[in-house]
N, CA, C and O atoms as a GROMACS GRO file, in nm:
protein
  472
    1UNK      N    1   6.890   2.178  -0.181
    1UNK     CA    2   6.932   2.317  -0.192
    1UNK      C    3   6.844   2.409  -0.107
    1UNK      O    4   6.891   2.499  -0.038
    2UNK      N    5   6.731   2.384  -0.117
    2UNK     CA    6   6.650   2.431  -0.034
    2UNK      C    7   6.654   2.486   0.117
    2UNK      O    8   6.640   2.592   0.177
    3UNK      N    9   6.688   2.312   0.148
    3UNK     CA   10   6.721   2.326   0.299
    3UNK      C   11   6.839   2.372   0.317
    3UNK      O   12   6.833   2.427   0.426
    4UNK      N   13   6.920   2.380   0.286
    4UNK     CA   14   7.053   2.445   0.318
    4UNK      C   15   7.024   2.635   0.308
    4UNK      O   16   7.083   2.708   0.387
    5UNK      N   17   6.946   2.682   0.223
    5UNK     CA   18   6.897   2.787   0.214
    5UNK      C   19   6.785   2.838   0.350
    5UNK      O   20   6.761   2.947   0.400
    6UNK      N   21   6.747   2.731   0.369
    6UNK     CA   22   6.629   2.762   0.500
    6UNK      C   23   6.692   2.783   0.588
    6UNK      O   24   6.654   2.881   0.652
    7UNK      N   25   6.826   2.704   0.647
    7UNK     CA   26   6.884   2.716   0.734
    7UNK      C   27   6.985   2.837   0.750
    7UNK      O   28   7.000   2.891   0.860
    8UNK      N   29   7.064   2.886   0.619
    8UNK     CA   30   7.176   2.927   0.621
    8UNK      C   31   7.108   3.073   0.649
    8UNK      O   32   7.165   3.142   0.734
    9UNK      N   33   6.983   3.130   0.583
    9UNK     CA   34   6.909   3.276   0.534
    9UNK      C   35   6.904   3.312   0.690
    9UNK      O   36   6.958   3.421   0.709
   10UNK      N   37   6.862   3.260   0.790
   10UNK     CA   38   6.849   3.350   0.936
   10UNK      C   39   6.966   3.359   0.980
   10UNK      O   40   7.000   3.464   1.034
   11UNK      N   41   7.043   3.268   0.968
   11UNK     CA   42   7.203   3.333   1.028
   11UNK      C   43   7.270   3.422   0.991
   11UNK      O   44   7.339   3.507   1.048
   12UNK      N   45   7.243   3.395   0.873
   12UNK     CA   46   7.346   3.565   0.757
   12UNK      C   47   7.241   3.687   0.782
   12UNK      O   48   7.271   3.805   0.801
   13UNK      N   49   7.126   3.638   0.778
   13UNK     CA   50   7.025   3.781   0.801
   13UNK      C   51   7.071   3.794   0.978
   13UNK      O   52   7.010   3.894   1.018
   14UNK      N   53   7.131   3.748   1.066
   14UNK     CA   54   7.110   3.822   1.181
   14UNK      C   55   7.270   3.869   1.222
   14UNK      O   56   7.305   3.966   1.290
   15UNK      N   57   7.350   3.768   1.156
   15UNK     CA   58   7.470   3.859   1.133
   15UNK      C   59   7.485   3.966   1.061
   15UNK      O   60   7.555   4.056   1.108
   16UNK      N   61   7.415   3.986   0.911
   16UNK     CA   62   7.426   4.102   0.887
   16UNK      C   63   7.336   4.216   0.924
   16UNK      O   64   7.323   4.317   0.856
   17UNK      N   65   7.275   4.191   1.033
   17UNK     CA   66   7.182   4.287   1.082
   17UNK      C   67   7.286   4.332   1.224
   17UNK      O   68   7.278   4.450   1.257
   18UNK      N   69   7.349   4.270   1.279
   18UNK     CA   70   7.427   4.286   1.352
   18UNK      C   71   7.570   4.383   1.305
   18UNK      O   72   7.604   4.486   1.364
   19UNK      N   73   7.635   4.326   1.196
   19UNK     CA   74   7.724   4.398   1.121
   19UNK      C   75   7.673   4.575   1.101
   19UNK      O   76   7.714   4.680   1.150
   20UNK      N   77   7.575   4.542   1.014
   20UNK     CA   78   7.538   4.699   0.987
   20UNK      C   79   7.497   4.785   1.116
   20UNK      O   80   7.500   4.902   1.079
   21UNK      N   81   7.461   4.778   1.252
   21UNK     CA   82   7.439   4.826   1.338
   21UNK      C   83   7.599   4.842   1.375
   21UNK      O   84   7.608   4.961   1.405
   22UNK      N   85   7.698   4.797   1.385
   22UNK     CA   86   7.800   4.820   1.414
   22UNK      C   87   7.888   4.904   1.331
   22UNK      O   88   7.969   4.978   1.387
   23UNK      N   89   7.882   4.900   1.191
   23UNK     CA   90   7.908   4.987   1.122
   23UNK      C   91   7.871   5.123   1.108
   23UNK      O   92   7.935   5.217   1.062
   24UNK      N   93   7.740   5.115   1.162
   24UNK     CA   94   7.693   5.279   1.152
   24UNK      C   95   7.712   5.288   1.260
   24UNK      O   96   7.612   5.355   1.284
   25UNK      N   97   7.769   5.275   1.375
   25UNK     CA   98   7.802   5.313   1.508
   25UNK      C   99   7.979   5.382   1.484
   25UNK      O  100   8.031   5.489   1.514
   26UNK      N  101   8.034   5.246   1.409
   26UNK     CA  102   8.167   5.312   1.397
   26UNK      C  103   8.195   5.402   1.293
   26UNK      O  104   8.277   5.481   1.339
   27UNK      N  105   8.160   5.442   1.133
   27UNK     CA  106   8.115   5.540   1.088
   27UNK      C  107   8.077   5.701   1.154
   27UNK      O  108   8.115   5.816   1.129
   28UNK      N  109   7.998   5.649   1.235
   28UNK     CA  110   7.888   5.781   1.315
   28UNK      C  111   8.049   5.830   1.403
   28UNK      O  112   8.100   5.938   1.375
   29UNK      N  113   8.104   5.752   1.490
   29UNK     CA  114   8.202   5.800   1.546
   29UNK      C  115   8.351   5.826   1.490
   29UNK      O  116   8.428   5.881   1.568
   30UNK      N  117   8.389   5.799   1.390
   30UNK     CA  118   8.472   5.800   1.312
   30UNK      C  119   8.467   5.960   1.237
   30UNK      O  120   8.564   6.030   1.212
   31UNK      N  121   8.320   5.990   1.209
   31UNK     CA  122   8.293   6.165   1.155
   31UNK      C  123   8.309   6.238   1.225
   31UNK      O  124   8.335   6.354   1.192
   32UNK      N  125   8.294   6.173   1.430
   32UNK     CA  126   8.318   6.332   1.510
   32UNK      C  127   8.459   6.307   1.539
   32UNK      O  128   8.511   6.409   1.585
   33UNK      N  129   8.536   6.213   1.531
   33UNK     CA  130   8.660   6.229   1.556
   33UNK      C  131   8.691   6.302   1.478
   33UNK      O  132   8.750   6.402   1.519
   34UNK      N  133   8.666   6.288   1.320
   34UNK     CA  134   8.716   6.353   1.257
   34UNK      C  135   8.738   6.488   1.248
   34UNK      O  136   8.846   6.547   1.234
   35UNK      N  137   8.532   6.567   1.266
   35UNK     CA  138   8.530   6.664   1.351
   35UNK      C  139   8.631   6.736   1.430
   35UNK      O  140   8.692   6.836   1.390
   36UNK      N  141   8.645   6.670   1.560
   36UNK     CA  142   8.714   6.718   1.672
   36UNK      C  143   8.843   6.742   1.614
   36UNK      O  144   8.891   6.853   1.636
   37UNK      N  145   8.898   6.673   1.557
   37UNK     CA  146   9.035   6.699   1.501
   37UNK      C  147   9.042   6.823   1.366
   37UNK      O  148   9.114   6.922   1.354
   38UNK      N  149   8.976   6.788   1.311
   38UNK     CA  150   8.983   6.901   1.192
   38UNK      C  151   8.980   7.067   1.297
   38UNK      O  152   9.072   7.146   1.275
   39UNK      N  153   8.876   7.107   1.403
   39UNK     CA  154   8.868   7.212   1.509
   39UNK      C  155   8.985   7.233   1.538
   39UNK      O  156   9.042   7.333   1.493
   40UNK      N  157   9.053   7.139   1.627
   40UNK     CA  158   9.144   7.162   1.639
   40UNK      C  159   9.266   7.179   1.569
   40UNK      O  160   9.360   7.237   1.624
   41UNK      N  161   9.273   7.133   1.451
   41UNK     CA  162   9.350   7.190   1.352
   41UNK      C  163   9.367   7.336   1.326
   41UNK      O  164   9.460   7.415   1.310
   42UNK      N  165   9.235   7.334   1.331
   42UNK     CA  166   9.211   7.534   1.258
   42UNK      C  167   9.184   7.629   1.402
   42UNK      O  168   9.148   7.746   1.386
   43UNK      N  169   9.209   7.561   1.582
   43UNK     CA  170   9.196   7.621   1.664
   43UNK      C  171   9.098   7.642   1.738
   43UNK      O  172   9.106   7.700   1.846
   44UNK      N  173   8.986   7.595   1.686
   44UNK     CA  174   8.831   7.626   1.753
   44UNK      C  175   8.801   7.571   1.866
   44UNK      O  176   8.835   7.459   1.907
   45UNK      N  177   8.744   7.643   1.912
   45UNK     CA  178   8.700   7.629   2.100
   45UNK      C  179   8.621   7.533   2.055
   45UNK      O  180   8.552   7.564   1.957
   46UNK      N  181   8.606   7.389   2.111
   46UNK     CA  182   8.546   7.255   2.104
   46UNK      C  183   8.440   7.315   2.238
   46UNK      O  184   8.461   7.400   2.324
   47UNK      N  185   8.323   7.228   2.211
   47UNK     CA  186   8.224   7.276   2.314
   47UNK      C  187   8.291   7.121   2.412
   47UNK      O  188   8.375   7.037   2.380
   48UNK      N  189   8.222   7.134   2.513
   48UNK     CA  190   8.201   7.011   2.608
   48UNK      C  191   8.152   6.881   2.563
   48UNK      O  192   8.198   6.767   2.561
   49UNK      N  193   8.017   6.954   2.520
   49UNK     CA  194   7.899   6.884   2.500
   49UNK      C  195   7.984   6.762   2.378
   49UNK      O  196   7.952   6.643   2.388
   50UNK      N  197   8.074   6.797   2.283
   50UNK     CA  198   8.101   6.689   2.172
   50UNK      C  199   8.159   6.589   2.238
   50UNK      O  200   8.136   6.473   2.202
   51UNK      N  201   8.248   6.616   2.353
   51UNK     CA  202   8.287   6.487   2.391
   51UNK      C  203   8.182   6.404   2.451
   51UNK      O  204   8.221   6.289   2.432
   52UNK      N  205   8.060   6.399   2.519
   52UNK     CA  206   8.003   6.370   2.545
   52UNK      C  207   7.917   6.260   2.463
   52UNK      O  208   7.847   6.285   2.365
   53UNK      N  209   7.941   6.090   2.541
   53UNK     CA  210   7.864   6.034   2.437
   53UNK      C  211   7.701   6.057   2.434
   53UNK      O  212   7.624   6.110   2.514
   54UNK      N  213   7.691   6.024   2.364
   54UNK     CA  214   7.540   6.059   2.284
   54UNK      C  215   7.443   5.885   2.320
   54UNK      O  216   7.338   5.858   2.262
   55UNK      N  217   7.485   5.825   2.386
   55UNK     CA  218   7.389   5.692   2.409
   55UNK      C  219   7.318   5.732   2.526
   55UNK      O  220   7.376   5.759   2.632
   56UNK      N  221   7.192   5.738   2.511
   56UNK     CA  222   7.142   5.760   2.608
   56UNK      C  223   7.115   5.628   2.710
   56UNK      O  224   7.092   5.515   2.667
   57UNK      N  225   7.123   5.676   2.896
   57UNK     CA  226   7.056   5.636   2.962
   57UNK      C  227   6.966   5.518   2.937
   57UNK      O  228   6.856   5.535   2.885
   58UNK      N  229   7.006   5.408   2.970
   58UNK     CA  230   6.896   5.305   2.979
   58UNK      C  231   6.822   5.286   3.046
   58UNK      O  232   6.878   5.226   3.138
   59UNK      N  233   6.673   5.302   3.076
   59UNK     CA  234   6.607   5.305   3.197
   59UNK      C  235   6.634   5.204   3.266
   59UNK      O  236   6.714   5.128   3.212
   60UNK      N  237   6.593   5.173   3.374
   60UNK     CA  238   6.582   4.956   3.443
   60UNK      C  239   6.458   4.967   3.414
   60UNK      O  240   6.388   5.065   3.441
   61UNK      N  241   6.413   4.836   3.339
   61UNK     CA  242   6.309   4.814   3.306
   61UNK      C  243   6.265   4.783   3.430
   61UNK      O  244   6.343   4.774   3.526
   62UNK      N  245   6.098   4.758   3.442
   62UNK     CA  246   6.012   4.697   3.590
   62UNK      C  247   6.011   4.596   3.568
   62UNK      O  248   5.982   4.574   3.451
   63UNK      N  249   6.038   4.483   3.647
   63UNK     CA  250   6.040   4.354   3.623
   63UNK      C  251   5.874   4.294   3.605
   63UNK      O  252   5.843   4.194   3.539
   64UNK      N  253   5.785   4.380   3.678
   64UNK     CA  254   5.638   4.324   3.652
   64UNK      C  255   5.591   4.383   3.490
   64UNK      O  256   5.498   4.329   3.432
   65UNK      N  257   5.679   4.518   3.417
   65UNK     CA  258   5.634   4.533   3.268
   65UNK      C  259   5.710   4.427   3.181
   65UNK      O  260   5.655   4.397   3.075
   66UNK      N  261   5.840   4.361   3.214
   66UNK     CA  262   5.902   4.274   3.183
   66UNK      C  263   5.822   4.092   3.155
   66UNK      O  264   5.826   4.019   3.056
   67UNK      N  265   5.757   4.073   3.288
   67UNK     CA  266   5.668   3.930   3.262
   67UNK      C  267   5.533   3.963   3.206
   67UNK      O  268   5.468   3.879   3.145
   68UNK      N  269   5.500   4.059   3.223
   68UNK     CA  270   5.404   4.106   3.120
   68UNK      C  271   5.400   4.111   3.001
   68UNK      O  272   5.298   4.082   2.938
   69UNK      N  273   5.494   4.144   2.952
   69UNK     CA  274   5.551   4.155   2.769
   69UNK      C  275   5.585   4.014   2.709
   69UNK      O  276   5.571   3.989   2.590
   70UNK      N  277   5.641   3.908   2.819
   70UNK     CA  278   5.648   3.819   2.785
   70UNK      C  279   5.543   3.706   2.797
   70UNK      O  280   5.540   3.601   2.733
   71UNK      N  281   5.466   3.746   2.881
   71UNK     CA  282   5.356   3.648   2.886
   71UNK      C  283   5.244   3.684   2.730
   71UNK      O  284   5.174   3.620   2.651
   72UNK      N  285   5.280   3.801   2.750
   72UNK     CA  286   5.218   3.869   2.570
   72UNK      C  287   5.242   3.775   2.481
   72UNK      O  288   5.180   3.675   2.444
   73UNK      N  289   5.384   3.847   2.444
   73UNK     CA  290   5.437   3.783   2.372
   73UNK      C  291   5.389   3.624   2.298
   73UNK      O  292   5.332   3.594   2.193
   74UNK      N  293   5.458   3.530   2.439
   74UNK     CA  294   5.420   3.374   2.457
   74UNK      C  295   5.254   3.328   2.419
   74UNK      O  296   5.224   3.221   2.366
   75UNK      N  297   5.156   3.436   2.461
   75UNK     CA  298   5.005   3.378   2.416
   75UNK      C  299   5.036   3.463   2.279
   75UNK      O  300   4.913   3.462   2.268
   76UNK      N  301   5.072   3.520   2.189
   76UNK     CA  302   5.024   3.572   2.058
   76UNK      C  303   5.131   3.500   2.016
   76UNK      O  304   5.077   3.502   1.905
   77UNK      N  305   5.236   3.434   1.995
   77UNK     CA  306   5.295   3.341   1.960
   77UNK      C  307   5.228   3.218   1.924
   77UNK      O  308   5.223   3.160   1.815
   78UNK      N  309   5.153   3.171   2.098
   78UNK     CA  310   5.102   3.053   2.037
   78UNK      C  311   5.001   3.061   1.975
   78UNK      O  312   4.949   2.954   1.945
   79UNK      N  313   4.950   3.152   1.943
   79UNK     CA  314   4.783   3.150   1.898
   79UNK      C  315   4.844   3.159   1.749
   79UNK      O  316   4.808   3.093   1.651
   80UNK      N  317   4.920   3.233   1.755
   80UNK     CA  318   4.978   3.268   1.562
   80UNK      C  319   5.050   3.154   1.536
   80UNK      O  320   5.027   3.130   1.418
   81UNK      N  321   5.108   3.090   1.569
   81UNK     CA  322   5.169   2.932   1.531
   81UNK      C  323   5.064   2.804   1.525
   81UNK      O  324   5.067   2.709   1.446
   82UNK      N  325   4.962   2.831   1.645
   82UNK     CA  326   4.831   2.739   1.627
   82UNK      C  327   4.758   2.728   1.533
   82UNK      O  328   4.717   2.618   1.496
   83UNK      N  329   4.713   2.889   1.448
   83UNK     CA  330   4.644   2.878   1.355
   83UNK      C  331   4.712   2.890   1.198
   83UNK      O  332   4.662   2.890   1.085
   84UNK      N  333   4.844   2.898   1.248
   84UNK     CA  334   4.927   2.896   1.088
   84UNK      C  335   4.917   2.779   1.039
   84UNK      O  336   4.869   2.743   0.932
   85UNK      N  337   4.995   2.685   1.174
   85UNK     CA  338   5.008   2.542   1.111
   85UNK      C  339   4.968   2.483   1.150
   85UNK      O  340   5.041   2.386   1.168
   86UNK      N  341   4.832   2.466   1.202
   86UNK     CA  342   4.687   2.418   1.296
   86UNK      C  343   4.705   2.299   1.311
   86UNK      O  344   4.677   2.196   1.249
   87UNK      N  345   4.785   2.343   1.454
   87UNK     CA  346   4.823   2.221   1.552
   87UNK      C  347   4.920   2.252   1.695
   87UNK      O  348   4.994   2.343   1.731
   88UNK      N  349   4.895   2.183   1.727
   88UNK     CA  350   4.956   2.226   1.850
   88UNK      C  351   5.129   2.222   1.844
   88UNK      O  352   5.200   2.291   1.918
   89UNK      N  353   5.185   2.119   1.731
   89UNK     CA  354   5.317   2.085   1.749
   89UNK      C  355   5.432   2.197   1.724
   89UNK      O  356   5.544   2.189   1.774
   90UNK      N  357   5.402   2.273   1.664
   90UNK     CA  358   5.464   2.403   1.622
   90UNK      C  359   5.420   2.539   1.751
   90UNK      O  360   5.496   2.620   1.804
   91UNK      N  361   5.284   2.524   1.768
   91UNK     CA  362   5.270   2.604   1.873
   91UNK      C  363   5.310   2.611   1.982
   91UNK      O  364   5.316   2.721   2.037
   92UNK      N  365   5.350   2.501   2.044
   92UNK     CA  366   5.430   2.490   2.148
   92UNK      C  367   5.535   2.547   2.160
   92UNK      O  368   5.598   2.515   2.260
   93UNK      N  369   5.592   2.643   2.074
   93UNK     CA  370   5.711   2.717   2.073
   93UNK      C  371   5.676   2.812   2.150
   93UNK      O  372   5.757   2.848   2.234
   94UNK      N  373   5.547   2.876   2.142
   94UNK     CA  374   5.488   2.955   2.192
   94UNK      C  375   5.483   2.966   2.385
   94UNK      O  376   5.510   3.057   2.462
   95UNK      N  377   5.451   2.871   2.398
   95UNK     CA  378   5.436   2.821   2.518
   95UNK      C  379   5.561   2.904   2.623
   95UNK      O  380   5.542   2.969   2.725
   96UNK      N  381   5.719   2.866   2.539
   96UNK     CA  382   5.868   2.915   2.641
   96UNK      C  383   5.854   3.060   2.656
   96UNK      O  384   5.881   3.116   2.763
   97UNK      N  385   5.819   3.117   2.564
   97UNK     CA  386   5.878   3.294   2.677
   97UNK      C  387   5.684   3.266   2.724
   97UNK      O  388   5.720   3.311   2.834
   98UNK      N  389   5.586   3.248   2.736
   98UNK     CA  390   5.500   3.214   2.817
   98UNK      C  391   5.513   3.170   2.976
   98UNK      O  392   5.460   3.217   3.077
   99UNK      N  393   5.601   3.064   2.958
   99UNK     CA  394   5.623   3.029   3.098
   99UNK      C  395   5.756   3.106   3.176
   99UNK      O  396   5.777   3.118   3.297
  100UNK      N  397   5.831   3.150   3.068
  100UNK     CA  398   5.938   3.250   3.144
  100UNK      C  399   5.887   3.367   3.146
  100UNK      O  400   5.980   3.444   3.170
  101UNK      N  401   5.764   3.439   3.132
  101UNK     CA  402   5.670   3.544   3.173
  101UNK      C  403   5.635   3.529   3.306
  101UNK      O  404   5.659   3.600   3.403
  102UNK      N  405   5.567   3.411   3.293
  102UNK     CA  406   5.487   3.358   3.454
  102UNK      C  407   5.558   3.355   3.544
  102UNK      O  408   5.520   3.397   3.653
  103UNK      N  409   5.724   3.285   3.520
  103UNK     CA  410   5.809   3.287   3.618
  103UNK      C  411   5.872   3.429   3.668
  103UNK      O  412   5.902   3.462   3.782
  104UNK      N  413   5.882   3.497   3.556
  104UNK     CA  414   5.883   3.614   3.619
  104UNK      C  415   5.829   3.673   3.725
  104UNK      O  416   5.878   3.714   3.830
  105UNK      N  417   5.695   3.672   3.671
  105UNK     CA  418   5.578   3.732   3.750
  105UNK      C  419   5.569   3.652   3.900
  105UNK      O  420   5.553   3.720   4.002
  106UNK      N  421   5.578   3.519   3.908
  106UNK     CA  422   5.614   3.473   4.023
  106UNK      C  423   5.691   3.498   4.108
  106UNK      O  424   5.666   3.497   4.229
  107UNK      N  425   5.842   3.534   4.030
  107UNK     CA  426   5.961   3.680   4.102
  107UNK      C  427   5.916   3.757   4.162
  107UNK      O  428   5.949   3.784   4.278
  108UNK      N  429   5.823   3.815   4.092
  108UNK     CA  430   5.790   3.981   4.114
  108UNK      C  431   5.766   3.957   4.192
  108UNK      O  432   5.835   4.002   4.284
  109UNK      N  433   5.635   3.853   4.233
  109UNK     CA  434   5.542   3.889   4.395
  109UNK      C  435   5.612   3.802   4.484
  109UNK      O  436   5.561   3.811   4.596
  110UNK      N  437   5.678   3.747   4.482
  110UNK     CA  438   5.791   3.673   4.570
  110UNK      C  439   5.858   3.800   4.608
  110UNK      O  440   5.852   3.839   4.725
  111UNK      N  441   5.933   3.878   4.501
  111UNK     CA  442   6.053   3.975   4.592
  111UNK      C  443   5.946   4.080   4.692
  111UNK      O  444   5.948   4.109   4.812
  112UNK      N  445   5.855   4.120   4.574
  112UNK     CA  446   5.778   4.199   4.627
  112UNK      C  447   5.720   4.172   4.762
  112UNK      O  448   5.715   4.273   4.834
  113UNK      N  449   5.673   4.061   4.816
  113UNK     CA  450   5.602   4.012   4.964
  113UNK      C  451   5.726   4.022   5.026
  113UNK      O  452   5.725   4.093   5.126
  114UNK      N  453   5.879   3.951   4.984
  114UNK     CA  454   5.992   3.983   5.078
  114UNK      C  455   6.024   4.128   5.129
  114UNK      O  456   6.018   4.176   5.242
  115UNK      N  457   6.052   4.168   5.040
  115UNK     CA  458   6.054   4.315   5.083
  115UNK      C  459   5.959   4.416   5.138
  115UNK      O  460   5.987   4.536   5.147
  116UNK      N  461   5.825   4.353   5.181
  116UNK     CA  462   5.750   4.430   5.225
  116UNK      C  463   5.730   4.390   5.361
  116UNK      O  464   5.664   4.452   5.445
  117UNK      N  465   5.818   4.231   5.385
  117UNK     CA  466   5.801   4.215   5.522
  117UNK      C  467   5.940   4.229   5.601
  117UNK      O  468   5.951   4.223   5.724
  118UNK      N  469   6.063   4.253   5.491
  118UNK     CA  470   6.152   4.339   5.560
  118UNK      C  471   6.144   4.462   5.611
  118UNK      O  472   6.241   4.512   5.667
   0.00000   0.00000   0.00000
């Protein structure tokens, strides 16, 4: 029973973490429709600004703050898996966004030297 519980608890926890982010998205937009329509019911000059979605701008991340976060990441991973379950066999999880940090970072100064000798 156990294991079926170990396994089943992260999937339902990330579906329903997924669910509720979608619900309060459609909720949230469901009140200004409502909004907008009730205005216009009773005639009111609608500003601009409501139609306007409200998600902001995603920056582009830098690809060198990008292998950075992950090379983070990957060493405090393994160090926190090393000394939880003091051993290397679990820590080694640690290791993958580690080396997909580095590879990054290997990107970076790869594009970066290309483009500086274009």
């Amino acid at each position: 029973m156990e294991a079926i519980l170990g396994i089943l608890v992260p999937f339902t926890t990330a579906v329903l973490i997924i669910a509720i982010i979608y619900l309060a998205k459609y909720f949230k937009e469901k009140s200004r429709n409502e909004l907008i329509a009730k205005a216009i019911e009773h005639g009111k000059d609608i500003s601009p600004d409501l139609f306007k979605s409200n998600d902001r701008p995603r920056k582009q991340s830098d690809p060198l703050t990008s292998a950075l976060v992950s090379i983070g990441v990957g060493i405090g991973l393994f160090g926190a898996l090393y000394f939880f379950f003091e051993g290397f066999k679990f820590a080694a999880f640690g290791l993958i966004p580690l080396f997909i940090g580095i590879g990054q970072l290997v990107a970076y100064f790869v594009n970066k030297k290309n483009k500086t000798q274009d």
